[in-house]
N, C-alpha and C positions, 0 to 999 in steps of 0.2 A: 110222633114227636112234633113238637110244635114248633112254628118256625122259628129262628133266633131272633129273626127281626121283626117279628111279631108282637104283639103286647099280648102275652096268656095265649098266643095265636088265634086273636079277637082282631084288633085292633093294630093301624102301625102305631110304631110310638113316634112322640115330637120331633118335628123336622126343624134344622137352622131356617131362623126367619132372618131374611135377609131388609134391610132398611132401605126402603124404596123412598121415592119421593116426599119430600114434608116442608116445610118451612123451613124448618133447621138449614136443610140443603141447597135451600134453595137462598138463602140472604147471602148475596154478593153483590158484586158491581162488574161492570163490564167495562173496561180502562179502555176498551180500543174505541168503544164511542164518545169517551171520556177524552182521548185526544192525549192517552201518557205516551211516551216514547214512540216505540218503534215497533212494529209488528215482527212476531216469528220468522215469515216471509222476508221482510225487510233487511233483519236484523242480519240474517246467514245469506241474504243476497243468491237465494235460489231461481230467482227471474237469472240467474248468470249461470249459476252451476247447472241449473236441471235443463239448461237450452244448449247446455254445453257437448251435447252429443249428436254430433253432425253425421251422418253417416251418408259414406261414400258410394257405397251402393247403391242406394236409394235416388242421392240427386244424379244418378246415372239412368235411372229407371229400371233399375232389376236390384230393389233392396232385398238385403239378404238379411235375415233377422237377427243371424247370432252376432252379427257386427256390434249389434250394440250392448248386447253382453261384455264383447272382446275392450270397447271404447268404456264402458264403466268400471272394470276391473281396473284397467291402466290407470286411470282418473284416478281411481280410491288409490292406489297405490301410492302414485304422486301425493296426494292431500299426506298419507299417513308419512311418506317420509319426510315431509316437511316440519310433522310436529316431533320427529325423532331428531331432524335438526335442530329444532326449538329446545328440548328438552336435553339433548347433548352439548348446544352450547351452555346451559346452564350449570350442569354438571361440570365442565371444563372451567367454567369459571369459578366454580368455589374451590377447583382443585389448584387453581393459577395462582397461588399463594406463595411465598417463603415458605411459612409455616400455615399450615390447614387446620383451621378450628373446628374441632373436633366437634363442639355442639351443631355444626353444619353438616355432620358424615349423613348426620339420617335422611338430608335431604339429596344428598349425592346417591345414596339405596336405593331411597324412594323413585329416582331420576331413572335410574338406570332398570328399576322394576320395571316402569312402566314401558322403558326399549324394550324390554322383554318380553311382556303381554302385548305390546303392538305388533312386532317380528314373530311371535304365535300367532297372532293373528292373520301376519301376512302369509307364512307358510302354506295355513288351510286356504287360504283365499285364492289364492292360484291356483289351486287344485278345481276351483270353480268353473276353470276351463277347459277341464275334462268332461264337463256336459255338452262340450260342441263337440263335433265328430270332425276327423279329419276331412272329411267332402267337404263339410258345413263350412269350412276355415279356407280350404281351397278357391269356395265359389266366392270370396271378398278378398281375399291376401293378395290380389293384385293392386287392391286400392292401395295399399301402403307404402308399397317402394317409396322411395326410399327409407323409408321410416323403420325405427327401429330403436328397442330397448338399449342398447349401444350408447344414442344421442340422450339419454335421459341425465342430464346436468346434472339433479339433486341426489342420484345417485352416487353420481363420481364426487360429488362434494360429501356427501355423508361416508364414503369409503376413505379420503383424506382424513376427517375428521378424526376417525378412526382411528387410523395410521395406518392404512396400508399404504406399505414402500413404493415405492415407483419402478425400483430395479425388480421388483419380484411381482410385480404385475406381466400378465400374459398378454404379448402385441396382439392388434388388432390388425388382421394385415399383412403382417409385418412392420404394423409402425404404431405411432405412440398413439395412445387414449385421445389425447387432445385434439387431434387431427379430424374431429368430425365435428368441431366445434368450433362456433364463430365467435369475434375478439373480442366481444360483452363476455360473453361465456369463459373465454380461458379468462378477463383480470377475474373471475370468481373463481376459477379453479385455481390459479394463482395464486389468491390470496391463503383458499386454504392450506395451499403447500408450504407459505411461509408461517402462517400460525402452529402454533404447536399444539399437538395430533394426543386426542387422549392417551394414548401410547404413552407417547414423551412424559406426560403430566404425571399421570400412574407410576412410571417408573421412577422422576424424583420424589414424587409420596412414599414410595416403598424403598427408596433409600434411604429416607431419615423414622424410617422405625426404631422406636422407642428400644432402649434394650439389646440394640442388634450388637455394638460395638463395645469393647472394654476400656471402663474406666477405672480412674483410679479409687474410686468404689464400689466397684463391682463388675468380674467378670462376663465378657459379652456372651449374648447367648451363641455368638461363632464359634471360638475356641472348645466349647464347651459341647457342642453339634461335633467339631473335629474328633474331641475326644469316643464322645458316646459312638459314631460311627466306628473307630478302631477298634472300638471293643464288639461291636456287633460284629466283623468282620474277621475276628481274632478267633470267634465262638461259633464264626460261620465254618471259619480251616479247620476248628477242632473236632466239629461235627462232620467233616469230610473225611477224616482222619480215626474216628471212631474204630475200633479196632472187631467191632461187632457186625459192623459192614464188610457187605463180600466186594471184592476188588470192582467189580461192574458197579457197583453202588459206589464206594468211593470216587472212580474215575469221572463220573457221571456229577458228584457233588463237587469235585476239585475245581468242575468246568462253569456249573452253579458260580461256584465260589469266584472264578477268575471275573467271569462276566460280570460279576454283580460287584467286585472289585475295582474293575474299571470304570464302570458307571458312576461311582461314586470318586471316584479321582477325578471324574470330568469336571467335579461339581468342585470339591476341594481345593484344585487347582486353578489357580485365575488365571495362567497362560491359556490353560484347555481350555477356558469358557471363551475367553478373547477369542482363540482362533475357530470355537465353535460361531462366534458370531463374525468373525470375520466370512465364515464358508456359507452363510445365512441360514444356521443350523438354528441360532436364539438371539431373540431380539433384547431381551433384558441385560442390562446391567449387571453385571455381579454383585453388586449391593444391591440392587434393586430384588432380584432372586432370594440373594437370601433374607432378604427383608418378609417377603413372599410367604418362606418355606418358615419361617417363624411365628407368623400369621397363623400358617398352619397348623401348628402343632399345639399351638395355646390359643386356639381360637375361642376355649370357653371364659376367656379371660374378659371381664367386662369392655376393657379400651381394646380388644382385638373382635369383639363379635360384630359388630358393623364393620369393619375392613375386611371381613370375614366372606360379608356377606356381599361387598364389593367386588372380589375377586369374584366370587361366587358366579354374581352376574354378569361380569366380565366373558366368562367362558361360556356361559349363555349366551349372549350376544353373537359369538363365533359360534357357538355352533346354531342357534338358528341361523345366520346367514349362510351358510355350510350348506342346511337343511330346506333352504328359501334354494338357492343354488343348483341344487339336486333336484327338487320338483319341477324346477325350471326346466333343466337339462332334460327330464324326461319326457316333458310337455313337451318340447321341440324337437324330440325325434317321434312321439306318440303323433304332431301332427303333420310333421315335413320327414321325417327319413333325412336320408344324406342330401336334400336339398339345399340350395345355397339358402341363408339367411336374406330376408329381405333388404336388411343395411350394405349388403355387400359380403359379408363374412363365410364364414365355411359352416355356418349354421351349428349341426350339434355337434360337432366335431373340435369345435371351438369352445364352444360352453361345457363341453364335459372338460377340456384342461383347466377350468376357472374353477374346478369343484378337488381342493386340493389345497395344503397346509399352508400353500404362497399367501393364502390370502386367510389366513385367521392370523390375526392380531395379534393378540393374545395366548399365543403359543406354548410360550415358555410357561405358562399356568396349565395347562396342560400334562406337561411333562413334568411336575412337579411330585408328582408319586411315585418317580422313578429313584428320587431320593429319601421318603419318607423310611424312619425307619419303624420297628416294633412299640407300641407304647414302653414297654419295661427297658429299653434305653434311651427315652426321651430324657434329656437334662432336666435336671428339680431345679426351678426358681429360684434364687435367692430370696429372704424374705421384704429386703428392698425393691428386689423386682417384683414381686405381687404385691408391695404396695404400689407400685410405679403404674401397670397394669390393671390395678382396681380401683382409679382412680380417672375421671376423664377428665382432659384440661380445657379449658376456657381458654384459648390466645389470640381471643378477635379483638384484642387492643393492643395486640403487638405483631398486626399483621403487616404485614409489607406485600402489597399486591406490585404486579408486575402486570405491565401493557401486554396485550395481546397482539 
């Protein structure tokens, strides 16, 4: 049998010819002898960043190599969350509206995708310090004292920014975050305590959802959520009660029934949400929730698929930091065990209590499928509400921005 790649198995056949050198390729000009702008080098100021890596070992005369692995990671990390702050102030600012002009949602998406392809990225990136061995990290972790991820400013400013609370932050110590920073540093963390924390922003956006409340033309999609829940709940006790089931089945589905009953009173009831946020069960709003939970359910609605996909990423964002948090936490007992951390701290012991629901933001999006019901008793639209909903509005000349 003849080869396949053969021609008649005589001959190979025709190979890609690749376009090598010619004239074509070669007619350009060379701007840097031409004297345009600024060179590559210049322009990204790498005479600064790539001499940026001093290593302490070394001007000690016993340089250890992985040090400078350890001092690049950190580097990139800082750069990356600086363009997270960058691109989350930007987000916050077209959310700082009165009214949010919805031909801007896609740029609030697009904002918040790319937190989320950079915070993927950070997660693997860390893990890049599992190519040092714990010896390897021993023979330099003295240079550092005091130093420590702890003191890293853009951190604690991009966790404000956020919204994480301050009461539900884990001491450092025993004492407050702030305390390892000097008074340049707290008026910055200061300030972002008094700006308002995508959190806050998110939660007045999803209390003026379209549709949520009842007017005098049409009822809100709330009462109408109250309804359809009663009746799935109604058809939950009857399927308990089934007379086809043996009492073990029933007793068992009564319990179904009870629990899945209360969980939805927690939601129907505004005392219960209040006092669930009073106990820092849920940070949202009751309006703001169920602004949320409406989102949800009609998400294939033209004016809810970008809000959609807002929330979307919302929960992204928690949980890679969640996920960033956790590799962390493993890193530092993979390379210290129960050693004290070099800032001072109780090392992993401390970082494993920071990997916990205190600190996702965005919580109450989470817990939002705890109310979801069956599609076949989702409320049907009105047909003024699918027009309300298939329609996107323009109201960037009737915006009323607000100072930050």
């Amino acid at each position: 049998m003849a080869c396949p790649y053969m021609n008649g198995g005589d001959t190979l056949p025709h190979r890609v010819t690749f376009m090598e050198g010619g004239e074509e390729c070669q007619q350009g000009v060379n701007k840097v002898e031409m004297g345009f702008g600024q060179t590559y080098p210049e322009y990204l100021q790498l005479d600064k960043i790539l001499t940026a890596q001093k290593l302490k070992s070394e001007a000690d005369g016993q340089r250890v190599d992985d040090e400078h692995l350890f001092i690049v990671i950190h580097q990139a990390h800082e750069l990356w969350f600086k363009q997270i702050i960058f691109d989350l102030d930007i987000v916050r600012k077209l959310l700082n509206n009165t009214i949010v002009d919805e031909t801007k949602t896609l740029k609030i998406v697009s904002g918040l995708d790319r937190i989320v392809k950079i915070l993927s990225l950070l997660t693997e990136q860390i893990t890049l310090l599992d190519t040092m061995s714990p010896l390897d990290f021993v023979d330099f972790r003295k240079y550092l004292t005091p130093a420590s991820g702890f003191q890293s400013l853009q951190f604690r400013i991009l966790e404000n920014k956020l919204g994480v609370k301050q009461e539900r932050r884990i001491k450092y110590n025993a004492q407050h975050y702030k305390n390892v920073f000097n008074d340049d540093d707290l008026k910055a963390l200061n300030t972002t305590e008094d700006e308002k924390s995508l959190l806050t922003l998110i939660e007045s956006w999803l209390e003026r959802t379209p549709g949520l409340k009842s007017t005098s033309e049409d009822e809100g999609f709330w009462s109408k959520y109250e309804s359809s829940v009663n009746k799935y709940l109604s058809d939950l006790a009857k399927q308990a009660e089934d007379p086809s089931n043996t009492e073990e089945i029933k007793k068992q589905l009564r319990a179904e029934y009870s629990k899945t009953s209360d969980a939805f009173q927690s939601i129907l009831d505004p005392r219960q949400h209040e006092q669930h946020i009073r106990n820092g069960n849920r940070l949202l709003s009751h309006d703001a929730t169920k602004g949320a939970m409406m989102i949800y359910f009609y998400r294939d609605m033209p004016r809810f698929s970008q809000p959609y996909q807002i929330l979307t990423f919302l929960m992204d964002i928690d949980s890679l930091f969640t996920k960033w948090r956790y590799n962390h936490v493993l890193l530092v007992q993979r390379m210290l065990g129960a050693k004290q951390g070099t800032g001072g701290s109780s090392g992993y012991m401390y970082l494993r209590s920071t990997v916990s629901d205190r600190y996702k933001v965005f919580l109450d999006l989470f817990n939002l499928s705890t109310w979801l019901i069956p599609r076949e008793y989702i409320p049907m639209l009105s047909p003024r509400m699918v027009k309300t909903l298939s329609e996107h509005s323009n109201l960037s000349h009737s915006q009323s921005s607000e100072s930050e």
